[in-house]
Kinemage of the C-alpha trace (Angstrom):
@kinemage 1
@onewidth
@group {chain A} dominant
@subgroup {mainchain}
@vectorlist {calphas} color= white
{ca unk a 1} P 3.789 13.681 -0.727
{ca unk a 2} L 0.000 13.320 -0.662
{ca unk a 3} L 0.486 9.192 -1.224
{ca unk a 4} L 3.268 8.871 1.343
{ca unk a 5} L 1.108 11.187 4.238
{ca unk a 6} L -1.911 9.018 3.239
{ca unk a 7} L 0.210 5.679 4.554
{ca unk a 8} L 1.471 7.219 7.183
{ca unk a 9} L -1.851 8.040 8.675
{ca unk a 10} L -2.974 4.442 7.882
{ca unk a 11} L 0.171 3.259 9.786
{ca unk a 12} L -0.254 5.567 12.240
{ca unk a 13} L -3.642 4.457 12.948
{ca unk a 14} L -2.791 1.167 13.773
{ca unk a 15} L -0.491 1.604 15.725
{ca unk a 16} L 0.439 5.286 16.923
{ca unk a 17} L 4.237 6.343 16.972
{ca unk a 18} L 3.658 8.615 19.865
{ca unk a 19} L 1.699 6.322 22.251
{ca unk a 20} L 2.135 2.990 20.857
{ca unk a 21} L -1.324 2.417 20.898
{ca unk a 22} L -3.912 2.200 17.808
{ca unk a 23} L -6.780 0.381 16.331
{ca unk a 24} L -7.396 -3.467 17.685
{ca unk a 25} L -10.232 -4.029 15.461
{ca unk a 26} L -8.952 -5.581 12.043
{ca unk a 27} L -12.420 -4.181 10.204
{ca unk a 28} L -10.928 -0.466 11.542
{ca unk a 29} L -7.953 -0.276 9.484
{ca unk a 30} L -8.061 -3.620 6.988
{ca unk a 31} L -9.206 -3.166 3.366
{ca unk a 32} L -9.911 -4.598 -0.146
{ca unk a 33} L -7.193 -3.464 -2.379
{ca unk a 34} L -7.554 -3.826 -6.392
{ca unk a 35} L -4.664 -4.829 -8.680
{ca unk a 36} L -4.649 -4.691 -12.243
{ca unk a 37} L -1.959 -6.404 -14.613
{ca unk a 38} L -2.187 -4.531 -17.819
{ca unk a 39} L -0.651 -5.702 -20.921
{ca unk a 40} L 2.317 -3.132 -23.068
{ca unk a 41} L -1.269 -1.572 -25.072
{ca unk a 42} L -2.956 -0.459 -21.278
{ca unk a 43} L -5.031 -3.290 -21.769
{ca unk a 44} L -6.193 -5.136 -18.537
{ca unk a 45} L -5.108 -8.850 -18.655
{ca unk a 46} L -5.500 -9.859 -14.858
{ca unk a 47} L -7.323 -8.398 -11.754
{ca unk a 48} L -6.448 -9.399 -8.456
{ca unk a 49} L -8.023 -8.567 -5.070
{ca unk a 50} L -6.255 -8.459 -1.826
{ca unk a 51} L -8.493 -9.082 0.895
{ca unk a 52} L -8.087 -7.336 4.656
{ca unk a 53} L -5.120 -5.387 3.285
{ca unk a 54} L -2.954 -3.163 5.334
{ca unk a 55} L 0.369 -1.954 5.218
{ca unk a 56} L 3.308 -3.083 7.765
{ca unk a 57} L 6.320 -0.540 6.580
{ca unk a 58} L 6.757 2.470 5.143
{ca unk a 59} L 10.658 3.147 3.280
{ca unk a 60} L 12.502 5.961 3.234
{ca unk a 61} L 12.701 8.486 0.454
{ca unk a 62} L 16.029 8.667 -0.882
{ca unk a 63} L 17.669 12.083 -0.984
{ca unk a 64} L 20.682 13.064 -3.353
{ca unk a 65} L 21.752 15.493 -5.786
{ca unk a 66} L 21.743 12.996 -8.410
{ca unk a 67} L 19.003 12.998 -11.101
{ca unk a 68} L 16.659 16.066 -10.750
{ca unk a 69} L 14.347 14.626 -13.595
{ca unk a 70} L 13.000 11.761 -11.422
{ca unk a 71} L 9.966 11.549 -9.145
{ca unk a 72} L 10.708 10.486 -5.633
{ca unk a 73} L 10.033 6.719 -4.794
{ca unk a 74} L 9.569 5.021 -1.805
{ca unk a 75} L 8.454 1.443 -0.958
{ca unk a 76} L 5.303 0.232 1.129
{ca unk a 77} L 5.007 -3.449 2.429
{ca unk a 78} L 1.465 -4.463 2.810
{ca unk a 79} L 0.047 -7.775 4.062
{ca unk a 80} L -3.688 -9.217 3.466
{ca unk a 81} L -5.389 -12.006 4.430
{ca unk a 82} L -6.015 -13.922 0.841
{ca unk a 83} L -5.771 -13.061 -2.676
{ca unk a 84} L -8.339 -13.306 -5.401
{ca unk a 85} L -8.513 -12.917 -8.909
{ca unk a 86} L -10.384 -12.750 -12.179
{ca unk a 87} L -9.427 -16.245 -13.262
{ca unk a 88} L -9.866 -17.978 -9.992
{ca unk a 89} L -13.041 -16.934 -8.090
């Protein structure tokens, strides 16, 4: 759960669930984020940077008794301002 609480606090920060306030300043909570395609072998074979990233919803983690040999998942929608990569810049 240390991934999930780490977006949460990001979220949280931005805008605050109890007061429905947050940070105004994009520079406050916006980041560079770092993508890596890697090929079947591990091998990187396309980087991509996200510029002023930040993430806009957090999904639920789905409960059941079904498979107990599975992690749990849960999605995370982020938005950035533009998109570079290794090929293009």
């Amino acid at each position: 759960m240390r991934v999930r609480n780490a977006m949460e606090r990001w979220q949280n920060g931005i805008n605050n669930m109890s007061d429905n306030e947050g940070l105004t300043n994009p520079i406050d909570y916006q980041v560079d984020a770092f993508v890596d395609q890697l090929d079947r072998n591990g091998n990187n074979i396309k980087s991509y940077t996200l510029r002023g990233c930040f993430p806009t919803s957090i999904g639920a983690v789905d409960l059941s008794y079904a498979p107990t040999d599975t992690i749990q998942t849960f999605g995370v929608t982020f938005r950035f301002q533009f998109m570079e990569s290794n090929t293009t810049t």
